[in-house]
C-alpha positions as CSV (number, residue, x, y, z in Angstrom):
1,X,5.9,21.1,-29.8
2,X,5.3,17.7,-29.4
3,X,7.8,14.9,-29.1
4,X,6.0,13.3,-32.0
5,X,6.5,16.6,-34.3
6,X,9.9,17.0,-33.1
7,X,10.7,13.8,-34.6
8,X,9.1,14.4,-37.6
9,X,11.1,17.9,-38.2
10,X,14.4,16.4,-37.2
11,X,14.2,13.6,-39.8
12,X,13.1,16.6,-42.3
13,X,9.1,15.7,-42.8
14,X,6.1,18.4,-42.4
15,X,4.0,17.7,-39.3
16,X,0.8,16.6,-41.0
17,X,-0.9,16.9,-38.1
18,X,-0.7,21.1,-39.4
19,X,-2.7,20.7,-42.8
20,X,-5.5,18.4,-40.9
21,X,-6.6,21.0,-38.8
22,X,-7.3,23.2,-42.2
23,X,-10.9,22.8,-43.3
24,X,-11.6,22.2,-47.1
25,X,-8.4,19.3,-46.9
26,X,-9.5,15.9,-47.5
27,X,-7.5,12.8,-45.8
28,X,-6.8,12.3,-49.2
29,X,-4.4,15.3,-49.9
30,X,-3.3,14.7,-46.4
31,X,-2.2,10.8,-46.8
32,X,-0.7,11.7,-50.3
33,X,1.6,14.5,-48.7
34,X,2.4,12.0,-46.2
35,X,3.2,9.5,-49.2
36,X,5.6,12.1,-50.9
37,X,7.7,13.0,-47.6
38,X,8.2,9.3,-46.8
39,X,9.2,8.8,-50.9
40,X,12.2,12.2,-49.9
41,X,12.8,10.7,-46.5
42,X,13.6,7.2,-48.1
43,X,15.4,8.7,-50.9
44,X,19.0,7.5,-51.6
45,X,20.3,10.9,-51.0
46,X,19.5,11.6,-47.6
47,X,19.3,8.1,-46.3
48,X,23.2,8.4,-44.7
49,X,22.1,11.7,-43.0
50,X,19.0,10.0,-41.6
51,X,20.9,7.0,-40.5
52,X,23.2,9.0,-38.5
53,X,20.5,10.9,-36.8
54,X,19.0,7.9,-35.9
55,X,21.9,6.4,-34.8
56,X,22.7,9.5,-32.5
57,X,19.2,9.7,-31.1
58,X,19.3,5.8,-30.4
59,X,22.7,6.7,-28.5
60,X,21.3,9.5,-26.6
61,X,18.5,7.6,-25.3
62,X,19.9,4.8,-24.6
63,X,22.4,6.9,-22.8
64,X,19.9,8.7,-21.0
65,X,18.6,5.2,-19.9
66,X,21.4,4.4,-18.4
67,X,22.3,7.2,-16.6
68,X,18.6,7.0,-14.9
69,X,19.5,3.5,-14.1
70,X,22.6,4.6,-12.4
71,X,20.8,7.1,-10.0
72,X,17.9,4.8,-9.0
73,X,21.0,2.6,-8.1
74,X,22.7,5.6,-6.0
75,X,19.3,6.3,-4.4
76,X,19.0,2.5,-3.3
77,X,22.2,2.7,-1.8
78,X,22.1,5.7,-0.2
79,X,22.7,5.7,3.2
80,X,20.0,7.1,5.8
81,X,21.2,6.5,9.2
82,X,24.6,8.1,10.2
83,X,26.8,7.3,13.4
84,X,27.2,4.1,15.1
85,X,25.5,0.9,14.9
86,X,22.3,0.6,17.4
87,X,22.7,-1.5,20.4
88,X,21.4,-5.0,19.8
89,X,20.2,-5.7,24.0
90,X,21.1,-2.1,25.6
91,X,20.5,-1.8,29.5
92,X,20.1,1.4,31.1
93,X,21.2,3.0,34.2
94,X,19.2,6.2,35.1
95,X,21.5,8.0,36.7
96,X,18.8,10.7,38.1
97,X,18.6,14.9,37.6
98,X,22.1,16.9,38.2
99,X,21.5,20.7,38.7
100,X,25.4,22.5,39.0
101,X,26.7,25.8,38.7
102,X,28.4,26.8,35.6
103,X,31.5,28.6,35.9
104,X,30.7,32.8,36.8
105,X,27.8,31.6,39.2
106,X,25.0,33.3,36.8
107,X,23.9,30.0,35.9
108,X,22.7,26.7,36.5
109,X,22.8,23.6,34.1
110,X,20.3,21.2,34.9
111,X,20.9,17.8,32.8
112,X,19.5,14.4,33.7
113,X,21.4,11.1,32.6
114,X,21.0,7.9,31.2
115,X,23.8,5.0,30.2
116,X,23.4,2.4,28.2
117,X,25.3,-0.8,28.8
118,X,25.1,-4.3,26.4
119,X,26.4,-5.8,29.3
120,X,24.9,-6.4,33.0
121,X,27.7,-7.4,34.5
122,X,29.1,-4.2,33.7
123,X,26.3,-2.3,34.5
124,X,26.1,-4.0,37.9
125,X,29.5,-3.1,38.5
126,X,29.7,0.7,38.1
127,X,25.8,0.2,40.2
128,X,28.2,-0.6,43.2
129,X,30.3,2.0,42.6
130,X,27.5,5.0,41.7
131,X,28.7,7.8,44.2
132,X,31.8,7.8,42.4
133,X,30.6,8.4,38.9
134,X,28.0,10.9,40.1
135,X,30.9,12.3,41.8
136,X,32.9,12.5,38.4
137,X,29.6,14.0,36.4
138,X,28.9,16.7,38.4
139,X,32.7,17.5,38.5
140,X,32.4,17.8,34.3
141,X,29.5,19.7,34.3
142,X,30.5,22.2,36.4
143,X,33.3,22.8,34.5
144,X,31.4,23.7,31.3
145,X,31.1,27.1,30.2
146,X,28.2,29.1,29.1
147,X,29.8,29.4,25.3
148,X,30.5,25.7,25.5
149,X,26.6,25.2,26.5
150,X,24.9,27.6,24.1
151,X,27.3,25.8,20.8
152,X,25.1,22.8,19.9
153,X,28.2,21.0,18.2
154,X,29.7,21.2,21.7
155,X,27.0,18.2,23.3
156,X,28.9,15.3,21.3
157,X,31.7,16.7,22.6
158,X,30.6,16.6,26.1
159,X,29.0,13.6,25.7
160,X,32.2,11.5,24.4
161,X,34.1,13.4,27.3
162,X,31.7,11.9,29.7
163,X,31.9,8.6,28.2
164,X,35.5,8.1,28.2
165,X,36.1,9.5,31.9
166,X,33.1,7.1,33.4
167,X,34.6,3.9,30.8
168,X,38.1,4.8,33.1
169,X,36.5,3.9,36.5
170,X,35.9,-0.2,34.8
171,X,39.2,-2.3,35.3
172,X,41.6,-3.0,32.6
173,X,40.8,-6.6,32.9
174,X,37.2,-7.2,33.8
175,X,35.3,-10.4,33.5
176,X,32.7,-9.0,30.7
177,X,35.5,-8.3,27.9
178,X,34.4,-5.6,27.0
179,X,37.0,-2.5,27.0
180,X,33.9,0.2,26.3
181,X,31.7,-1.0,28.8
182,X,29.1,2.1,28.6
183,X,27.9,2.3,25.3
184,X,26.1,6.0,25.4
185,X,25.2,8.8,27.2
186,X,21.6,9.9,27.1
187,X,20.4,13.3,28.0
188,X,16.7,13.3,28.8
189,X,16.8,16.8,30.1
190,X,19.9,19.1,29.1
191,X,19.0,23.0,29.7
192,X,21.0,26.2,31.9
193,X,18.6,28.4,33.8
């Protein structure tokens, strides 16, 4: 049924469409029957009950409108990146391949690292001082355990732990002001063999 007929049976006229398909009907009979609905559609009987249906079909698509309207303006707003902010000039310290036991000595975990600094000066600083943060890594990893490896939700978690021990080697008061010098931790390679 088409929108068009719909209409047309809602208000209470015969879809005239029907009786042209007929052959032997001339447009004549057609535009008179057409004449003589619009003459009972008009008539002072029903003209409260079509005004009411036409005000609640008005309402219902201006309703529908506007609830369209309001989910285009979800979709716009709808946010696509999660997490933190990107890093407006980050600098990166490779810190190379680490390969350590995991607890039980059946396996290895290999992971190489990356951190990312918005500051040289404290990227520079913890460059002097690299044996001791590799020192600090490799004494993390090895203390992950093959369940903590194989649960995926697990790698923020290691990641954040990293981040916070290697942010405690930076003085309290250093001359970048900045109290979360590294930024991230990058895995490039992350795997147990």
């Amino acid at each position: 049924m088409t929108g068009f007929t719909w209409i047309l049976k809602l208000c209470g006229l015969r879809d005239v469409s029907l009786t042209a398909d007929r052959q032997g009907t001339s447009m004549n009979e057609n535009s008179q029957v057409l004449f003589i609905n619009l003459k009972k559609y008009w008539s002072a009987e029903s003209i409260g009950l079509k005004s009411v249906s036409l005000l609640v079909l008005t309402t219902l698509f201006f309703f529908t409108s506007s609830l369209h309207a309001a989910e285009e303006v979800v979709k716009e707003t709808k946010v696509i990146r999660e997490g933190p902010p990107p890093l407006e000039d980050p600098q990166y310290l490779d810190l190379g391949t680490f390969v350590v036991n995991m607890p039980g000595d059946k396996y290895f975990l290999k992971s190489s690292i990356q951190l990312a600094f918005e500051n040289s000066a404290a990227k520079d600083w913890l460059l002097a001082r690299l044996p001791i943060a590799k020192d600090l890594i490799i004494t993390h990893l090895n203390s992950i355990t093959v369940e903590q490896f194989d649960d995926t939700k697990n790698r923020v978690v290691i990641k954040n732990d990293l981040q916070i021990r290697l942010n405690s080697l930076f003085p309290n008061k250093a001359a970048w002001e900045d109290s979360v010098p590294i930024r991230r931790i990058l895995f490039s390679e992350f795997y147990r063999q």
